[in-house]
C-alpha positions as CSV (number, residue, x, y, z in Angstrom):
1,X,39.8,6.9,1.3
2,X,42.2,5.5,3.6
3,X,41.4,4.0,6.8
4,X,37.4,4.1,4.7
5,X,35.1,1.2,3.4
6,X,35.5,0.4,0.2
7,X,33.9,2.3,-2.9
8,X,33.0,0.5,-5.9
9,X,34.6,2.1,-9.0
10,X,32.4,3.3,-11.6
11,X,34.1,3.1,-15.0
12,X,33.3,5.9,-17.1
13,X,33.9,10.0,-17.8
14,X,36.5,11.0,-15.2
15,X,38.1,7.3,-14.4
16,X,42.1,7.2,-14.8
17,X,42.8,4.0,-15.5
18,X,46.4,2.7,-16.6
19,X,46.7,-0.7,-18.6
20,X,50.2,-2.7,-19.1
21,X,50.2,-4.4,-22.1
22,X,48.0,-2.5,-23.7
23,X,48.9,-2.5,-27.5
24,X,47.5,-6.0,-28.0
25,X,45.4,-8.8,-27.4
26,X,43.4,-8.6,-24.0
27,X,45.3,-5.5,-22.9
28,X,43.9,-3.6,-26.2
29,X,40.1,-4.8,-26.2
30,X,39.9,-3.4,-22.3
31,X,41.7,0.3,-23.6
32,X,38.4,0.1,-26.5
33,X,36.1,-1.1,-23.6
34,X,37.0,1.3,-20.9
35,X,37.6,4.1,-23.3
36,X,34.1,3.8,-25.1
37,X,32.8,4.8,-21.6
38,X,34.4,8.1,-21.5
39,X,37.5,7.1,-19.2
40,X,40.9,8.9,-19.6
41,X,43.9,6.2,-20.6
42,X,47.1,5.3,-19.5
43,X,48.2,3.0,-22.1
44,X,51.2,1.1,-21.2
45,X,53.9,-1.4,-23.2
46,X,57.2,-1.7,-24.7
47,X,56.6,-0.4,-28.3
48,X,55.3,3.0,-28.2
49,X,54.8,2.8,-32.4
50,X,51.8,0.7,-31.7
51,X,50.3,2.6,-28.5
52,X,50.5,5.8,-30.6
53,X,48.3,4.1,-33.2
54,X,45.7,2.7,-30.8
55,X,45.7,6.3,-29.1
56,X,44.8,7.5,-31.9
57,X,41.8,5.3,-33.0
58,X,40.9,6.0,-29.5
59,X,40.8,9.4,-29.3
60,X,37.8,11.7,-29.0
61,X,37.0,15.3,-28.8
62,X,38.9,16.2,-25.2
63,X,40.1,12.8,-24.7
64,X,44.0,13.0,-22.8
65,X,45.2,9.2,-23.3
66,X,48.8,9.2,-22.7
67,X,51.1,7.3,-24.3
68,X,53.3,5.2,-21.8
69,X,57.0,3.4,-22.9
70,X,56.9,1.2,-20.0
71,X,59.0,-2.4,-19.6
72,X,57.2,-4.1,-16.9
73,X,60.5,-6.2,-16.0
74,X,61.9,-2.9,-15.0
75,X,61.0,-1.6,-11.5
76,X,62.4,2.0,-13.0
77,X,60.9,1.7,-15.6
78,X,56.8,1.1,-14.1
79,X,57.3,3.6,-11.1
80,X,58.4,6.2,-13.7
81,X,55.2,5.0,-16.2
82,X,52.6,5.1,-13.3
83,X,53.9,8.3,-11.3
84,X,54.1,10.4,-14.7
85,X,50.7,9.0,-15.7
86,X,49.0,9.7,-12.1
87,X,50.5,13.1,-11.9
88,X,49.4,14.4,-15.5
89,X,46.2,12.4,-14.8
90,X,45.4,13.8,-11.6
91,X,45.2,11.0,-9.8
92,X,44.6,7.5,-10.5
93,X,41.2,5.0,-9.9
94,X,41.8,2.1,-11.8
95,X,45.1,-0.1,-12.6
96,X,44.8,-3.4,-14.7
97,X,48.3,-5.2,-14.2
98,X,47.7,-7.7,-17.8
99,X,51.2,-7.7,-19.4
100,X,52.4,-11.2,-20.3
101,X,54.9,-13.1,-22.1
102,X,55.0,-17.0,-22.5
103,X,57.7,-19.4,-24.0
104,X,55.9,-22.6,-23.9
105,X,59.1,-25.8,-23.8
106,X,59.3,-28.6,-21.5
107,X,61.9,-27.4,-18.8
108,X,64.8,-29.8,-19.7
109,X,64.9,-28.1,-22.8
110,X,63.8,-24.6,-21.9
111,X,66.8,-22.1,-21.7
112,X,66.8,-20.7,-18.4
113,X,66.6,-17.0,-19.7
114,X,63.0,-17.3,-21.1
115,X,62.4,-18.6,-17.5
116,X,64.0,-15.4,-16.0
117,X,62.4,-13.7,-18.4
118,X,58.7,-14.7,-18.1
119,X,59.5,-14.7,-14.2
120,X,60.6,-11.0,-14.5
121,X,57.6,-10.1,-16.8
122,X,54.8,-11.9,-15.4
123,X,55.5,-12.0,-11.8
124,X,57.9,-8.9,-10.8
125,X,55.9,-7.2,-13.0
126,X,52.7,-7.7,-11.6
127,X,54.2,-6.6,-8.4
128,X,56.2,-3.6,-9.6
129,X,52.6,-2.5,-11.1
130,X,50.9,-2.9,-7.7
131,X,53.7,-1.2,-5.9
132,X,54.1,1.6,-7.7
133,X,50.1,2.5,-8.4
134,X,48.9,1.7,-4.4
135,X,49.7,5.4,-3.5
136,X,48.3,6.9,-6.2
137,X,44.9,4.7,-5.9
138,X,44.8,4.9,-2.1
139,X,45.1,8.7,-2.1
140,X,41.8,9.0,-4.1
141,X,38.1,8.7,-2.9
142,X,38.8,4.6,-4.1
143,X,40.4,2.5,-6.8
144,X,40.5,-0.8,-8.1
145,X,43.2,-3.4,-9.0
146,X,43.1,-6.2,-11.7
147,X,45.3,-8.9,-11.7
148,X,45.2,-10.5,-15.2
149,X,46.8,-14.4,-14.1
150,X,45.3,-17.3,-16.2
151,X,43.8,-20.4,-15.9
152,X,47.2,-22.3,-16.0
153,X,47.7,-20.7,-12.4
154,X,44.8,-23.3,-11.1
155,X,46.4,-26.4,-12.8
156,X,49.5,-25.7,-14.9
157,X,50.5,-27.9,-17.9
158,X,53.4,-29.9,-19.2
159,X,55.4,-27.3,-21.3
160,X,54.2,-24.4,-19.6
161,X,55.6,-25.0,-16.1
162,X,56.8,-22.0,-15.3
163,X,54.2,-19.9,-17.3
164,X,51.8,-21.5,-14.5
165,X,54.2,-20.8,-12.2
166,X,54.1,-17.2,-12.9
167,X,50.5,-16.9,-12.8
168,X,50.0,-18.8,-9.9
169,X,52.1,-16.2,-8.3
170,X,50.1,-13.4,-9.2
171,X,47.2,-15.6,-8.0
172,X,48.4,-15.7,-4.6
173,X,49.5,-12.6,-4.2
174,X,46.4,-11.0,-5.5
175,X,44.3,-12.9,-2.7
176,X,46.0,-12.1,0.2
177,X,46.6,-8.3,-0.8
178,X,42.6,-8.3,-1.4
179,X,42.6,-9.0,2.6
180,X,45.1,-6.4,2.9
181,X,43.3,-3.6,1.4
182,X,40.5,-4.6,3.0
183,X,39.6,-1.0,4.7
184,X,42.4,0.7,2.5
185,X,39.3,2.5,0.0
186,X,41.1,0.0,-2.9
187,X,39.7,-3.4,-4.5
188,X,41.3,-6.0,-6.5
189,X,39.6,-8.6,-9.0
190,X,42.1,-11.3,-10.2
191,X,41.4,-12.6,-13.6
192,X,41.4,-16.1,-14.8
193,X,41.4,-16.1,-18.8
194,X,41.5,-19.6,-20.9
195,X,42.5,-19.8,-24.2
196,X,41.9,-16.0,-25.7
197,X,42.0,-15.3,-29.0
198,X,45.4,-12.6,-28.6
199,X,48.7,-12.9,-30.0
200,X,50.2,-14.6,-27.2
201,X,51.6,-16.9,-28.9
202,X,52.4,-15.9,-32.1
203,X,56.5,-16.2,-31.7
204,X,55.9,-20.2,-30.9
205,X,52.8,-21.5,-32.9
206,X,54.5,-24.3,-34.9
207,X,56.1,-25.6,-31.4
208,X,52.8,-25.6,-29.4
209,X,52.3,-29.0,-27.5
210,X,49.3,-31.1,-28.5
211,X,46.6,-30.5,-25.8
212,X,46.5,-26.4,-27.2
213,X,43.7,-25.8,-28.8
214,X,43.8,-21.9,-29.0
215,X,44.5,-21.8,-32.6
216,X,41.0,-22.8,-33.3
217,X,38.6,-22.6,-30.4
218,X,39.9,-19.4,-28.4
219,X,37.5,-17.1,-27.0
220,X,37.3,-13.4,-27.8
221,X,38.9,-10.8,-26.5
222,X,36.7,-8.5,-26.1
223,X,34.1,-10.6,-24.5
224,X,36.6,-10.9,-21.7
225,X,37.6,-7.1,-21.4
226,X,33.5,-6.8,-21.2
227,X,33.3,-9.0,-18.6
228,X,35.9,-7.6,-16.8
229,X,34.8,-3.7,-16.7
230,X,31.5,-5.4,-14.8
231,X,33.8,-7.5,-12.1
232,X,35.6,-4.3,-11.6
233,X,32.1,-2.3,-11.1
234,X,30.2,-5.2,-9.0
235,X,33.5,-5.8,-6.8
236,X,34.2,-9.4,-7.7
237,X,36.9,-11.2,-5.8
238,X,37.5,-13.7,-9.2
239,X,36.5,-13.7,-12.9
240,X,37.1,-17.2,-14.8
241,X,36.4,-16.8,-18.5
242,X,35.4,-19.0,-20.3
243,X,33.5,-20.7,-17.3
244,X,35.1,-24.0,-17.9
245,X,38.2,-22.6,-16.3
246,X,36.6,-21.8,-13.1
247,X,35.1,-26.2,-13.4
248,X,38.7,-27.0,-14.0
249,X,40.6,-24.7,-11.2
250,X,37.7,-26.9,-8.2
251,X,38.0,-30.2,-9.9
252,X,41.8,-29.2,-9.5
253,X,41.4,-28.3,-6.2
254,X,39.3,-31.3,-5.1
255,X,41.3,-34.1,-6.9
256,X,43.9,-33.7,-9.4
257,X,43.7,-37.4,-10.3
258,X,40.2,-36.3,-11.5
259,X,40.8,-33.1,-13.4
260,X,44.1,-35.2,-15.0
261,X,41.1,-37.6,-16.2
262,X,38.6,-35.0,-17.7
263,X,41.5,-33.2,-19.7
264,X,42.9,-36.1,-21.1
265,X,38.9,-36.5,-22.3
266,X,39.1,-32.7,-23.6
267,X,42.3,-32.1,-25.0
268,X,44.6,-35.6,-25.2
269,X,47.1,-37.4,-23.5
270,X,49.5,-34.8,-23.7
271,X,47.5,-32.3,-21.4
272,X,48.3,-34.6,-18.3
273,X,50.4,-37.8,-19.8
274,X,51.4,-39.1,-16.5
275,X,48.7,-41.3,-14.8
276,X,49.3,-41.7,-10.7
């Protein structure tokens, strides 16, 4: 629908949707939601072993899921997942852009390639997602984007300075292209997530820093995949989940000095040590 109003996508039989970082965590639970509704798959990620097995446990009489090899830090790599996809899709109506890496360290001590490499994967590849699925999306009747950024991209915390870097990236990008698009027939939701229960951080457990408490109080993942098939259908600008996040990003906004204060309450000294 270019140069048209925007039309709300209606997940279900007949929806293309592609997901990056789909064989686990957060990326997984939305390829069960969105597939229980009928929709035909894209499924996205690195290791096609374990996209093959969710496939499978997804599949259905005349489902077409296709399996994608796709490295997100590679521009050839996405156009190549998200044209193939399209084209033996038909088209394409929704695109969640949710692959992530983190390597949480304090950044005297971090080597600089797990910075390049979390700014590559979170941040180039959020954009080589976008780039490559706008044509395909805008050439339909409407599409949707989702931008999956985090809650450390409204107030970032010591060891994961440039994780929050990378996320608030996608969060300002995401916002002004929702502007952009704004009579383009395509949407965009960005997400917010808190501590989910994924494995995220399975690679760095014993090194987390004090104030992380997703070991033992994360939410589920498939709450938030439910919650974000109905932003995508209702149009939202923003999903924060859980909804402390969203209390966090204003007190943020308003007064850092404040929000410092209540997370030192929550989660320690550690979560904001320096006072002034």
């Amino acid at each position: 629908m270019p140069g048209g109003s925007i039309a709300a996508v209606e997940i279900g039989p007949g929806t293309r949707a592609l997901i990056t970082g789909a064989s686990r965590g957060i990326g997984r639970a939305l390829a069960e939601a969105i597939a229980a509704r009928g929709a035909t798959l894209g499924l996205a990620a690195r290791s096609t072993r374990e996209l093959e097995a969710l496939a499978d446990a997804l599949g259905r009489p005349g489902s077409d899921h296709r399996v994608l090899e796709c490295d997100v830090a590679s521009r050839a790599s996405v156009e190549a997942a998200v044209d193939g996809f399209a084209r033996a899709a038909g088209g394409l109506d929704l695109v969640i852009a949710n692959a992530g890496i983190t390597h949480y360290a304090p950044v005297l001590e971090q080597p600089v390639e797990d910075i390049e490499q979390m700014t590559q994967v979170n941040w180039l590849g959020t954009v080589y997602t976008v780039k490559a699925a706008l044509p395909h999306l805008r050439a339909g009747t409407g599409g949707h984007i989702v931008v999956m950024s985090s809650g450390a991209g409204l107030r970032s915390f010591p060891s994961a300075a440039v994780y929050g870097a990378t996320k608030a990236a996608q969060r300002m990008f995401a916002a002004a292209l929702r502007h952009e698009l704004h009579d383009s027939g395509v949407s965009l939701t960005t997400v917010y997530p808190g501590e989910i229960a994924t494995s995220l951080h399975d690679h760095e457990k014993a090194t987390m820093p004090p104030w992380y408490r997703g070991d033992r109080a994360a939410a589920p993942a498939e709450a938030l995949a439910s919650r974000i098939l109905k932003a995508v259908e209702a149009d939202r600008r923003e999903l924060h989940y859980p909804a402390l996040v969203k209390l966090l990003g204003i007190v943020n906004g308003l007064s850092p000095r404040a929000a410092d204060a209540v997370l030192r309450r929550l989660r320690g000294a550690s979560a904001a040590p320096r006072r002034g």
